[in-house]
C-alpha positions as CSV (number, residue, x, y, z in Angstrom):
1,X,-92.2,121.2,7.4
2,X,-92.5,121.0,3.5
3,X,-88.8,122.0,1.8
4,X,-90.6,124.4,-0.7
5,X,-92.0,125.9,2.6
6,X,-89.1,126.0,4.5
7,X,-87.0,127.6,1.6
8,X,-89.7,130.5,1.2
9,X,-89.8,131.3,4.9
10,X,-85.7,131.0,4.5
11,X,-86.0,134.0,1.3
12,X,-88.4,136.0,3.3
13,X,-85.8,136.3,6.0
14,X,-83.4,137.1,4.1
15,X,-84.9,139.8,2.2
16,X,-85.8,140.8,5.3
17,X,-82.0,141.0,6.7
18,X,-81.2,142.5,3.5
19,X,-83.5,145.6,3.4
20,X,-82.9,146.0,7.4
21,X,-79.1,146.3,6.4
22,X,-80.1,149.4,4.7
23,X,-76.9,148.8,2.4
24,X,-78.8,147.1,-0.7
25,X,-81.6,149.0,-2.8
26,X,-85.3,147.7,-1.5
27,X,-85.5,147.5,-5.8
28,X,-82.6,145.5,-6.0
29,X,-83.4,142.9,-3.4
30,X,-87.0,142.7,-5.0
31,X,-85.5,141.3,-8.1
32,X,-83.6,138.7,-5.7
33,X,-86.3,137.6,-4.5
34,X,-87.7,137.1,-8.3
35,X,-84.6,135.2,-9.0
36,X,-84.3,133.4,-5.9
37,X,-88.1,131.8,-6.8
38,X,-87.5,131.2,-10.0
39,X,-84.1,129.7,-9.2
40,X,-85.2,128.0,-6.5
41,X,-87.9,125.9,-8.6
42,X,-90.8,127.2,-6.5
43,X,-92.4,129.2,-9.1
44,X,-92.5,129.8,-12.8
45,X,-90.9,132.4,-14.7
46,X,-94.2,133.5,-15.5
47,X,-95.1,133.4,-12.0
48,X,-92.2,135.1,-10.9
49,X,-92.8,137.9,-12.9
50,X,-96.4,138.1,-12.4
51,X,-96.2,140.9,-9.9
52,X,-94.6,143.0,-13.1
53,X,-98.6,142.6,-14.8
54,X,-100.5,143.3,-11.5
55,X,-103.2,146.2,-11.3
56,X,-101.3,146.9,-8.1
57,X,-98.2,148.1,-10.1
58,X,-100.6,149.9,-12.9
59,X,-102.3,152.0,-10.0
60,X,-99.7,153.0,-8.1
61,X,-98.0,154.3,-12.0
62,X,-101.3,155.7,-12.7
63,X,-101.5,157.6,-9.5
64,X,-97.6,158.9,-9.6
65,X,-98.8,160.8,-13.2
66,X,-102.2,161.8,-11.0
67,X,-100.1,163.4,-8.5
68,X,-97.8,164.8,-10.9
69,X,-101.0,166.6,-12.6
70,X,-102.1,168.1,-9.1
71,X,-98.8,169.7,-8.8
72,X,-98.3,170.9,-12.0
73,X,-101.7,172.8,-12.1
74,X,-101.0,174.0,-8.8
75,X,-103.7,171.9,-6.9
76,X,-101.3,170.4,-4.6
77,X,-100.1,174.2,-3.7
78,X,-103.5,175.1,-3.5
79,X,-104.1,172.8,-0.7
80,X,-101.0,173.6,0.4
81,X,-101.3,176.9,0.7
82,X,-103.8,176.0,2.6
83,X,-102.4,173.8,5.1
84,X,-100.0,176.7,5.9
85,X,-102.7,179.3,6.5
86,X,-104.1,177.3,9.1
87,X,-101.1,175.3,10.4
88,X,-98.7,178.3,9.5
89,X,-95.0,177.2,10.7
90,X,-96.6,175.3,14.0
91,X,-95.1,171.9,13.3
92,X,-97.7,170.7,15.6
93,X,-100.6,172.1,13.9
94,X,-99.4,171.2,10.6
95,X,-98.4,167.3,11.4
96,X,-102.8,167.2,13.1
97,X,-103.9,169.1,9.5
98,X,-102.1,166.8,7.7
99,X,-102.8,163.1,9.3
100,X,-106.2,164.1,9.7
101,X,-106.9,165.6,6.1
102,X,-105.2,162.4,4.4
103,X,-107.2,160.3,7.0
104,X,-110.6,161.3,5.7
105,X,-109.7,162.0,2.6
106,X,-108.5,158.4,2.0
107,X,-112.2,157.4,3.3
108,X,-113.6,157.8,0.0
109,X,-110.6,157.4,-2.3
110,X,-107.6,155.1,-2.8
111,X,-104.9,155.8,0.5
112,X,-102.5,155.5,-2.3
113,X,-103.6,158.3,-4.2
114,X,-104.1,160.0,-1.1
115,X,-100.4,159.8,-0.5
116,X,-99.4,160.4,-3.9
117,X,-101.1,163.8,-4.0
118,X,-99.8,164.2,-0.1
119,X,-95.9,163.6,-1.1
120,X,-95.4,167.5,-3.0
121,X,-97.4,169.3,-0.5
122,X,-95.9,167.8,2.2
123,X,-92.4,168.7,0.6
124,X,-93.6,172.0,-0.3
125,X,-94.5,172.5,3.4
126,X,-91.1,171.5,4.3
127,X,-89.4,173.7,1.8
128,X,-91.5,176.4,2.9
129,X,-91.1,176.4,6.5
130,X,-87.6,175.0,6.9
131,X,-89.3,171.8,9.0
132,X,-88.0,168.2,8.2
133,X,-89.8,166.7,5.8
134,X,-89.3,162.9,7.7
135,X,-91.5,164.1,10.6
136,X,-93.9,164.6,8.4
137,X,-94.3,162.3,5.7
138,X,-94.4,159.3,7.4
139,X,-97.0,160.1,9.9
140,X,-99.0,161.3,6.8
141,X,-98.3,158.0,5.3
142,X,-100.0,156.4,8.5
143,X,-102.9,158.5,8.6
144,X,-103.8,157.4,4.8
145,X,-103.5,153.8,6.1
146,X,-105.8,154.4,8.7
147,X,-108.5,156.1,6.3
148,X,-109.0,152.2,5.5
149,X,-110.4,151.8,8.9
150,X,-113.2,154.7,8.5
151,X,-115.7,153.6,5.6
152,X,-116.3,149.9,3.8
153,X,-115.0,151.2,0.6
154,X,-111.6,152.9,1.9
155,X,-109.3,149.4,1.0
156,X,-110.6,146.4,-0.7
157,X,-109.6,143.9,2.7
158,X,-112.6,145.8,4.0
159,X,-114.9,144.2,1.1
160,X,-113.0,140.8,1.2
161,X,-113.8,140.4,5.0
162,X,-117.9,142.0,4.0
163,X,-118.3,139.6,1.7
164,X,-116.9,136.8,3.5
165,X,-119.2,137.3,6.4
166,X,-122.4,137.2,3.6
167,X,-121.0,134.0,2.0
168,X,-121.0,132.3,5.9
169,X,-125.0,133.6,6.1
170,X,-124.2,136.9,8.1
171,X,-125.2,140.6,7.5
172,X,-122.9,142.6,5.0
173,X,-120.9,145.4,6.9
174,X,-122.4,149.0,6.4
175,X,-120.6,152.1,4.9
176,X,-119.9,153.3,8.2
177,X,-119.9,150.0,10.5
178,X,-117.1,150.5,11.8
179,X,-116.5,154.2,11.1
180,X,-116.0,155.2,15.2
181,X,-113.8,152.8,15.5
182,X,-111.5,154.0,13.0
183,X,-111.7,157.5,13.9
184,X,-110.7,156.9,17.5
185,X,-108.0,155.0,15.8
186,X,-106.8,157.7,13.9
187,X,-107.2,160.2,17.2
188,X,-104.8,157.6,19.0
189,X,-102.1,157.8,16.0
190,X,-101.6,160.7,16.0
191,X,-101.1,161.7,19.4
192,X,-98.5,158.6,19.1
193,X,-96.9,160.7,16.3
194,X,-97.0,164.2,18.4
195,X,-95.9,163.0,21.9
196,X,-93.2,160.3,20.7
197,X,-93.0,159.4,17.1
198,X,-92.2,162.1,15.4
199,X,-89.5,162.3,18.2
200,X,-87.6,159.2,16.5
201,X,-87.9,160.6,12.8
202,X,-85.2,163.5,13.1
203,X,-83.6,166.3,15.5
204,X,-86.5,168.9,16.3
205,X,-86.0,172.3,14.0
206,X,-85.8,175.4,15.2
207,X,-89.1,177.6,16.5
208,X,-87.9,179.8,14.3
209,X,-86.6,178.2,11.4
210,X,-84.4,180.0,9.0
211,X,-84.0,179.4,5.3
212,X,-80.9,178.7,3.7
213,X,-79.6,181.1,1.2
214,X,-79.6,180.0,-2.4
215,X,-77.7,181.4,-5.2
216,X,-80.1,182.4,-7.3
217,X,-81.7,185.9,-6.6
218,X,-85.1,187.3,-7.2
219,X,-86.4,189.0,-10.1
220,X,-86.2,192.4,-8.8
221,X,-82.4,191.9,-7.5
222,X,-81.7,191.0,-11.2
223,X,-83.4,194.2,-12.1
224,X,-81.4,196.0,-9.8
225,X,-78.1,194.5,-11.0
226,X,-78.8,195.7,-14.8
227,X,-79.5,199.2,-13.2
228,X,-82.7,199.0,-15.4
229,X,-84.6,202.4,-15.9
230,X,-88.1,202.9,-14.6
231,X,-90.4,199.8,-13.1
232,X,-93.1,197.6,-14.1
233,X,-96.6,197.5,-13.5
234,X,-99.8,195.3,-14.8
235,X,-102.8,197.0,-15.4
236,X,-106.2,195.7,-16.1
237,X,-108.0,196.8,-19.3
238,X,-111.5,198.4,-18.6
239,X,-112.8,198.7,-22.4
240,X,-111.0,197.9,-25.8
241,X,-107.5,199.9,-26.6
242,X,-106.5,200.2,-30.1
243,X,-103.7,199.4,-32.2
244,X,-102.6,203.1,-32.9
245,X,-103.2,204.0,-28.7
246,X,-101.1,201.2,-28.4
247,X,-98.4,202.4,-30.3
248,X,-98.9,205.9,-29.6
249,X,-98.0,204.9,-25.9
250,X,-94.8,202.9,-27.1
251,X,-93.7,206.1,-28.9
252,X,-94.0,207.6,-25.5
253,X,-91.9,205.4,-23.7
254,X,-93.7,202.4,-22.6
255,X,-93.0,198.7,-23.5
256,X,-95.8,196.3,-23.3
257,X,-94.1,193.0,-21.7
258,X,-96.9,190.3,-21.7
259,X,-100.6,190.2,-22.1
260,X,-102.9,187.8,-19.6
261,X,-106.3,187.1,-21.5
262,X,-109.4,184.5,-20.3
263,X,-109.5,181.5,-22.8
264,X,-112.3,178.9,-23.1
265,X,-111.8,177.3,-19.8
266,X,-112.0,181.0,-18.0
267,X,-108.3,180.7,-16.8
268,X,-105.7,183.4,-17.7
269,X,-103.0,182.3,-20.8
270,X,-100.1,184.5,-21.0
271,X,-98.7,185.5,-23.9
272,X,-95.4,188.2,-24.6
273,X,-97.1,191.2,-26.1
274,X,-96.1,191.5,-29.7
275,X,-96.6,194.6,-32.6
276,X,-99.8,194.2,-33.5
277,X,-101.8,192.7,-30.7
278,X,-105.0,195.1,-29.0
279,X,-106.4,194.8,-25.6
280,X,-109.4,194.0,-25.0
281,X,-111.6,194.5,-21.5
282,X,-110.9,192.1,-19.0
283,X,-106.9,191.5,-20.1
284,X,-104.7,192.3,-17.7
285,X,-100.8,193.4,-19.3
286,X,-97.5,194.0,-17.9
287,X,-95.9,197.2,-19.0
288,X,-92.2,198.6,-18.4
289,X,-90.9,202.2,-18.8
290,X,-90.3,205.3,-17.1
291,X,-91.7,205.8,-13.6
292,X,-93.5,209.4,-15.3
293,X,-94.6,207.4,-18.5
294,X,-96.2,204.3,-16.3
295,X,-98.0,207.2,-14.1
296,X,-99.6,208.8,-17.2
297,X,-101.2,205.4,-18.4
298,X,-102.5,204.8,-15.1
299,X,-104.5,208.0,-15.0
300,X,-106.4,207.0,-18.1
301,X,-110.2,205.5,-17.6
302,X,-108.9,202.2,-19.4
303,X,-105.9,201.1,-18.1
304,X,-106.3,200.3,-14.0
305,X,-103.0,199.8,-12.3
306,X,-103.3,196.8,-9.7
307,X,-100.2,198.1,-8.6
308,X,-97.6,200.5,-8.7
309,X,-94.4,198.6,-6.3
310,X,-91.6,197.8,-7.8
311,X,-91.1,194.8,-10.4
312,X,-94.5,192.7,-10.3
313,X,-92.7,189.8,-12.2
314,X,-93.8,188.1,-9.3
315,X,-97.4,188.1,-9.8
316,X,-96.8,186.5,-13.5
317,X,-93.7,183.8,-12.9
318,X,-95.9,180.7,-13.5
319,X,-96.2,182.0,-16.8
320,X,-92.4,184.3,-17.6
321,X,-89.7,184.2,-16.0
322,X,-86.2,185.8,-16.2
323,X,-82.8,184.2,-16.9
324,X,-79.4,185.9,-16.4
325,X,-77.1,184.8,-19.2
326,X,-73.8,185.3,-20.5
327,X,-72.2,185.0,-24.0
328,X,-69.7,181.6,-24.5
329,X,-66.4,182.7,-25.0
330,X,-66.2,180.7,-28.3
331,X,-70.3,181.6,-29.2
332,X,-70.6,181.5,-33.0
333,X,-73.1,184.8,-31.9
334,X,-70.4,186.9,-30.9
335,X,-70.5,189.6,-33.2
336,X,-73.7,190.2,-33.6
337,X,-76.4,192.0,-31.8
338,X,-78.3,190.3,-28.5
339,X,-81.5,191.0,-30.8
340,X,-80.7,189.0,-33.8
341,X,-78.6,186.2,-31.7
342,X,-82.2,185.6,-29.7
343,X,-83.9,185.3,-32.6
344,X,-81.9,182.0,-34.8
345,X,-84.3,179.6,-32.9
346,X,-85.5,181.2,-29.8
347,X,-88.1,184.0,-30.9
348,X,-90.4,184.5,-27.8
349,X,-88.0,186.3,-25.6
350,X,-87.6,189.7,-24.5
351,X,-84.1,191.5,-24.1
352,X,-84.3,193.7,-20.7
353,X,-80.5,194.9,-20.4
354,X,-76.9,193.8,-21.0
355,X,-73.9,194.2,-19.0
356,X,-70.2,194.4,-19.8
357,X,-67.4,194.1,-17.4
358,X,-70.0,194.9,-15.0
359,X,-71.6,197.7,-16.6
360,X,-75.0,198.3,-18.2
361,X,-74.5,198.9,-21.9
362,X,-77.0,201.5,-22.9
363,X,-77.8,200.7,-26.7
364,X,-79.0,197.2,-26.3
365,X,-80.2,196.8,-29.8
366,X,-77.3,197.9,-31.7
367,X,-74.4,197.1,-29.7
368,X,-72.8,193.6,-31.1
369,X,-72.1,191.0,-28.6
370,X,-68.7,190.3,-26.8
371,X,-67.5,187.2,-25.4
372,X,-68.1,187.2,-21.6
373,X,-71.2,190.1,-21.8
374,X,-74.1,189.2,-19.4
375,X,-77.7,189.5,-20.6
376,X,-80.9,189.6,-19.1
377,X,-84.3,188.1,-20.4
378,X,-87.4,187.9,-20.3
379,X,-90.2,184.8,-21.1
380,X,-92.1,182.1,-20.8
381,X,-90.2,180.0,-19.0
382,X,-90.0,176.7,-21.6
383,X,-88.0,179.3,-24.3
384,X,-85.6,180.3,-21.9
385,X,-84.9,176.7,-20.8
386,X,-84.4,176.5,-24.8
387,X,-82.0,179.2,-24.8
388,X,-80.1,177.1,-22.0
389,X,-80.2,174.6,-24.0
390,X,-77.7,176.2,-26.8
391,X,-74.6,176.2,-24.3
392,X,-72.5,176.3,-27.1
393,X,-73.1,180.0,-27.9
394,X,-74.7,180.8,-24.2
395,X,-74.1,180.0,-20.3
396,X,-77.1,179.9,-18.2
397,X,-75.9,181.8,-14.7
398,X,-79.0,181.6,-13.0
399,X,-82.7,181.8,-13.0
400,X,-84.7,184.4,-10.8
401,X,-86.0,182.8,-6.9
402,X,-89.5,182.7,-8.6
403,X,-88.9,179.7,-10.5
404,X,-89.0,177.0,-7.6
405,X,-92.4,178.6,-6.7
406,X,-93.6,178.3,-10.7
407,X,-97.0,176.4,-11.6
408,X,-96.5,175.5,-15.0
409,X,-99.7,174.8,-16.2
410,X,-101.9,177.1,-13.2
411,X,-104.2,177.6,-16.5
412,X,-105.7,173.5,-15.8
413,X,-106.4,174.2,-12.4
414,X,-110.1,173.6,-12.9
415,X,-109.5,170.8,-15.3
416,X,-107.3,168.7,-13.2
417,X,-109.8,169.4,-10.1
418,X,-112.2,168.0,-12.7
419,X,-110.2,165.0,-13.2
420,X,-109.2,164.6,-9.5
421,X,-113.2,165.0,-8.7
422,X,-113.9,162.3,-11.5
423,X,-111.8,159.2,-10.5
424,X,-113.0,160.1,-6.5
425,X,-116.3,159.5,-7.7
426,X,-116.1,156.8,-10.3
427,X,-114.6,154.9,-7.5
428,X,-116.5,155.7,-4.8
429,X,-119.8,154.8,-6.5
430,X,-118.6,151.8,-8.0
431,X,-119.5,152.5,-11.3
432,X,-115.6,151.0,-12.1
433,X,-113.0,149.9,-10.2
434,X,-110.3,151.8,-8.0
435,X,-107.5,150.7,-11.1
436,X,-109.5,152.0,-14.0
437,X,-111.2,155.0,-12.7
438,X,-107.1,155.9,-11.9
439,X,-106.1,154.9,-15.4
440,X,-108.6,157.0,-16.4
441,X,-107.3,159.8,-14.5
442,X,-103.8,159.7,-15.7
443,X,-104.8,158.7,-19.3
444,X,-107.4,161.8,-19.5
445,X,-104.3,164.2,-17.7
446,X,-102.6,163.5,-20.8
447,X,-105.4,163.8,-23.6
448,X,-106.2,167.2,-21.7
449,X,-102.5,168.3,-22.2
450,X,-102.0,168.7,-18.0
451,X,-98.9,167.6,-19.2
452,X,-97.1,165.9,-21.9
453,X,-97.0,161.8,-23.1
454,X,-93.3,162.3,-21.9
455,X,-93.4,163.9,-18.8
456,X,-96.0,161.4,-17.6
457,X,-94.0,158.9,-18.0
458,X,-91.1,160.9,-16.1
459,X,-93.1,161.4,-13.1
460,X,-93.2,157.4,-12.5
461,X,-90.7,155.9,-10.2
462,X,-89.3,153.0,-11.9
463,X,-87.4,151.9,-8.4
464,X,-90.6,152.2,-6.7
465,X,-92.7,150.0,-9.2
466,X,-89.9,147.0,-9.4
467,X,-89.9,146.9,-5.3
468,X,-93.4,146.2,-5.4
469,X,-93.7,144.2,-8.4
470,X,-90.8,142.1,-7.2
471,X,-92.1,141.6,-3.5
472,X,-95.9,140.4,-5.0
473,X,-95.2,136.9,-6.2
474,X,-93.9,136.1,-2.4
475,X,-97.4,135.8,-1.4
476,X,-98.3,133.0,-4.3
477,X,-95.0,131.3,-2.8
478,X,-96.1,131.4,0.5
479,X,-99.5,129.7,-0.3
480,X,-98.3,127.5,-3.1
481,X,-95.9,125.7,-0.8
482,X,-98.0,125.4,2.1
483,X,-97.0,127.9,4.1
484,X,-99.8,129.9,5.1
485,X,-101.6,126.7,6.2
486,X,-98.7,126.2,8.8
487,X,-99.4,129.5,10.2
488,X,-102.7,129.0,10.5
489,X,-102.6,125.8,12.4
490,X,-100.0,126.8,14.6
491,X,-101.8,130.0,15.7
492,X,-104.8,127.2,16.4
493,X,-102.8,125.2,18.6
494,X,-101.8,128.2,20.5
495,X,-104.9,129.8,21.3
496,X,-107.1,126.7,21.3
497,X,-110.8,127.7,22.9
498,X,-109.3,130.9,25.0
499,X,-111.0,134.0,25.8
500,X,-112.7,135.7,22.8
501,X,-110.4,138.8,23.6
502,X,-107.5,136.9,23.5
503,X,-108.4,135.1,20.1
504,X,-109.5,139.1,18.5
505,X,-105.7,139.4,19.9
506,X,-104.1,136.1,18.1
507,X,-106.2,137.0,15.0
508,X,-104.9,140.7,14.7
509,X,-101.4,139.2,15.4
510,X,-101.5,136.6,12.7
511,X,-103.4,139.2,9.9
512,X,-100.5,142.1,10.9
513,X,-97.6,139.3,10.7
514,X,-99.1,138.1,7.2
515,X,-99.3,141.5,5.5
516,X,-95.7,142.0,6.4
517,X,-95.0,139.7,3.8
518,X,-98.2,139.4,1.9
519,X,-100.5,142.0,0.2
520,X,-103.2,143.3,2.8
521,X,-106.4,141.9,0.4
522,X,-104.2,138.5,0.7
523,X,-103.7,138.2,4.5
524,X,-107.9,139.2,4.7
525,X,-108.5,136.4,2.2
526,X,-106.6,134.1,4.7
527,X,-107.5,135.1,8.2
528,X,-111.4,136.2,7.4
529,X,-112.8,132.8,7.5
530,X,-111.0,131.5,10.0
531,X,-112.0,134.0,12.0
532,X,-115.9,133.6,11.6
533,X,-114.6,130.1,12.0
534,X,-113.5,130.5,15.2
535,X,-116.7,132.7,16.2
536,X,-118.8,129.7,15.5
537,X,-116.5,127.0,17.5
538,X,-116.7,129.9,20.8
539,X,-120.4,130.4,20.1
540,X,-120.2,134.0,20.2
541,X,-120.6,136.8,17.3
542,X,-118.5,136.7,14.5
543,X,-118.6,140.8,14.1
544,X,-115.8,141.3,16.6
545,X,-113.3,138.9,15.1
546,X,-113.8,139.9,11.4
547,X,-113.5,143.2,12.6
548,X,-109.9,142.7,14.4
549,X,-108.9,141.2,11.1
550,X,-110.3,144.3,8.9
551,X,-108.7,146.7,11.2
552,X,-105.2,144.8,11.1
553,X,-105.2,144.3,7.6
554,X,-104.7,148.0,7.3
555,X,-102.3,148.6,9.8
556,X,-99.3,147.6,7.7
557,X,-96.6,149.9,9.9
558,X,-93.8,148.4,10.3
559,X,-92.3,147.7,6.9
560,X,-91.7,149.5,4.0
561,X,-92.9,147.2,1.5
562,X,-96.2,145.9,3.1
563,X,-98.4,148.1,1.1
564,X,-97.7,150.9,-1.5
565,X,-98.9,153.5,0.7
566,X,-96.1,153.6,2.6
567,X,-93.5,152.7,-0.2
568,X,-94.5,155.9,-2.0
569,X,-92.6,157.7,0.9
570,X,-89.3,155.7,1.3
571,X,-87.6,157.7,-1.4
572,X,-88.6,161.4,-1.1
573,X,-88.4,161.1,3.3
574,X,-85.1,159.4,2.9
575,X,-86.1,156.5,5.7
576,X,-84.5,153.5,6.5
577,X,-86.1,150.6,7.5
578,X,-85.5,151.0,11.1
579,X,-87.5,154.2,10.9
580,X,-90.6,151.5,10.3
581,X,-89.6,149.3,12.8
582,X,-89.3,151.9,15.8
583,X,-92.5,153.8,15.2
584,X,-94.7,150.6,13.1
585,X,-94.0,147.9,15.6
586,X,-95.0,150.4,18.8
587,X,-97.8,151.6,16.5
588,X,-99.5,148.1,15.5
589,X,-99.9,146.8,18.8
590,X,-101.6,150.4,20.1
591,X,-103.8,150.1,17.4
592,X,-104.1,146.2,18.0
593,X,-104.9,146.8,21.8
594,X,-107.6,149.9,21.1
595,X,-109.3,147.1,18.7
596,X,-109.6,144.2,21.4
597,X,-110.8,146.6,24.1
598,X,-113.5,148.5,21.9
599,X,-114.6,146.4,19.2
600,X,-116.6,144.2,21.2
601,X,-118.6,148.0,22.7
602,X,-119.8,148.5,19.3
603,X,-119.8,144.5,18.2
604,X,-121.5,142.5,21.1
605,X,-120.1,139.3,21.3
């Protein structure tokens, strides 16, 4: 055996011994292996690095912002929301609803964008119900790999193994060639997952799961501890209010909190409702004041109350929110009132109540401010995160419930389904590839201000990106040095002229054992032609054995850096590598034996 050979097979295990440890990052040991390759003299720095340039790397980044879009328009809540109506707190129910949607949905769209819009609904699920997150993200993980098993455009091994086929004289593959197959596939997985995976992924929760108690209250406890006066109610407008009705009905008792109005893209902006501002038909506004007062606007012809229970801050916290405050001991504010304190460089806030030494003071916009007093606000939620900000003159205590459940930009909803629908399509068709149609998406969820240049760049995992960057350039090693080609020939020497089942078998074996340490597309690029190869020398048709390879290129299980798609959930599911071992290992051979035993029903030797 080659020394260049032998050393890489030495690093592989190694790396290998060191992620299975579970006591060294998977990041850090990627950037071993970079050094150990460089150091080692079997590659060039440039080479070394080269994973750090790949479109791999660039996709997954590009799909980390695409998924941080969906969330913050509320698509990924939207679905769900969904996902809960059907699968409700069922664990069961949910874990089929979720394989199966990211199953097909990865048919006609990158698995790894499947995943990375997956990862906060799946977490919103879990936070939601009280189930464990680990039995769920993983299996959804594994259904996304398996959506490359459904359609000829679901993984690019799938066209590798096509094309290799045409360049030997054969048939190309069809859309949906092997499209039963995967499906029966994905049927198989996950009753794996419901009868004994998820079993090895954490304790099973309660039928009844209870939430645990948080600290922060919700917005109508914090109206309740300021003892404030009256309620609040939205109305929608039915025609066009004037100025002076307006203020005629502030002299009377009412405050107008916030006004909801459609903009160009039909979605509702909210605004806080300032002197001078009319309604117009079609707004909807939020209005506090006496319980009497409130009742008299709702009986006239233009003001329709959606509802008169309670605080409805509820129904407008992806917009405003609340914040309990309290003045800094050594505030440079102290002194002066809560009105003109608000206002030195946070103006779009509303002052609800104030309490000192536990009691409401009554003249809120008079009474100077006291070291230790407790205020309560109201606004959009990015000025009182500004007001947080000035700790020096104020102490954030807590913000309402209703912020974990915000959607801070619910008013792109359409636009980022509009983006979402654009890169499915521009990659489905063809019209560009998988990498740009996503670097479209994430480039265009920026220009469309989804979010900002900074937060995009915030929603990319940095640790997630170096593991896979780092482990990329092993495959150039592997091939570089000979290594592959040892493989190969042993695996030849083993099964010699057997059975044509038993070769489908050696053949999945050899693709499954390559993509633990190669890229999927790589171990296809290896193992296609030698299995049409192999076809040829057993005189039978060549359909079977490229299809054992297709299928096994995509069942990367049992590690956690085989492919992205299930790197993506390492971090936020909290797995160590044994969790990929126990249920990957078991996995790939079901899915290895269901491929020997039916792929020759629908591909005739």
């Amino acid at each position: 055996m080659p020394q260049d050979a032998l050393f890489v097979f030495g690093l592989i295990g190694v790396a290998a011994v060191l992620m299975a440890s579970n006591r060294v990052r998977y990041d850090l040991v990627a950037l071993i292996v970079v050094l150990a390759l460089v150091l080692g003299n079997i590659l060039t720095i440039g080479e070394a690095l080269s994973g750090f340039g790949s479109s791999v790397v660039i996709l997954v980044a590009c799909l980390l912002v695409v998924g941080e879009m969906l969330e913050r328009t509320g698509v990924a809540r939207s679905v769900g929301d969904l996902i809960l109506k059907h699968g409700g707190s069922n664990e069961t129910r949910l874990l089929v609803l979720l394989m199966v949607s990211a199953g097909f949905l990865g048919s006609v769209m990158s698995s790894t964008a499947v995943v990375a819009i997956f990862i906060p609904i799946v977490l919103r699920i879990a936070a939601d119900t009280g189930l464990e997150k680990s039995r769920m993200l993983l299996p959804m993980s594994y259904a996304a790999l398996i959506s490359g098993m459904l359609t000829l455009i679901a993984t690019t091994p799938n066209l590798v193994v096509s094309d290799e086929l045409v360049a030997q004289g054969y048939e190309a593959l069809g859309f949906f060639s092997f499209f039963p197959l995967g499906v029966l596939i994905l049927v198989v997985a996950t009753v794996y997952m419901l009868v004994w995976g998820r079993g090895l992924l954490g304790a099973k929760p309660p039928a009844r799961p209870k939430k645990k108690n948080r600290a922060s209250r919700t917005a109508a406890e914090l109206w309740q501890t300021y003892e404030l006066k009256g309620e609040v109610n939205d109305f929608w407008i039915g025609g066009t209010v004037s100025l002076e009705e307006i203020r005629d009905l502030i002299e009377q008792g009412a405050t107008f909190v916030a006004r909801r109005r459609r903009g160009k893209n039909r979605q509702r902006e909210t605004v806080l409702f300032r002197d001078g501002m009319e309604l117009q038909r079609d707004d909807v506004v939020l209005v506090r004041g006496p319980t009497e007062v409130l009742g008299r606007i709702a009986s006239r012809s233009d003001f329709i109350r959606r509802s008169a229970v309670g605080v409805r801050a509820g129904d407008w916290s992806d917009a405003l929110g609340m914040a309990d405050m309290m003045v800094h001991p050594e505030a440079s504010v102290v002194g002066e009132t809560a009105v003109d304190a608000l206002s030195h460089d946070v103006r779009e806030v509303d002052l609800l109540g104030i309490l000192r030494a536990g009691k409401p003071v009554a003249d809120i916009q008079n009474e100077p401010l006291r070291p230790g007093d407790r205020f309560l606000v109201l606004g959009p939620w990015e000025e009182l995160d500004s007001l947080a900000e000035q700790r020096d003159d104020f102490v954030l205590l807590s913000y309402p419930k209703e912020r974990d459940d915000t959607v801070p930009m619910l008013s792109k909803y359409g636009l980022a389904l509009g983006i979402l629908a654009g890169m499915v399509i521009l990659s489905a068709v063809g019209i560009v590839s998988v990498t740009v149609a996503v670097l479209l998406a994430a480039l265009a969820a920026v220009l469309f201000r989804t979010m900002s240049a900074e937060e995009a760049y915030r929603s990319v995992s940095l640790p997630t990106l170096v593991l896979i960057a780092g482990m990329l350039p092993l495959a150039n090693a592997l091939e570089s040095t000979g290594g592959s080609d040892l493989i190969v020939e042993a695996l030849l020497d083993v099964v010699g002229e057997a059975n044509p089942r038993v070769m489908m078998a050696a053949l999945f074996l050899l693709t499954a054992a390559l993509g633990l340490v190669l890229s999927n597309t790589a171990s296809a690029v290896l193992v296609a032609p030698i299995a049409i190869t192999a076809a040829e020398a057993m005189e039978v048709s060549p359909y079977p054995f490229a299809i054992s390879v297709l299928i096994a290129a995509s069942a990367a299980f049992s590690t956690p850096v085989s492919t992205p798609v299930v790197t993506l959930v390492v971090t936020p599911g909290g797995y160590a590598f044994s969790d990929f071992l126990k249920l990957g290992v078991p996995l790939t051979l079901t899915v290895g034996l269901v491929t020997v035993l039916t792929a020759p029903l629908l591909f005739p030797y």
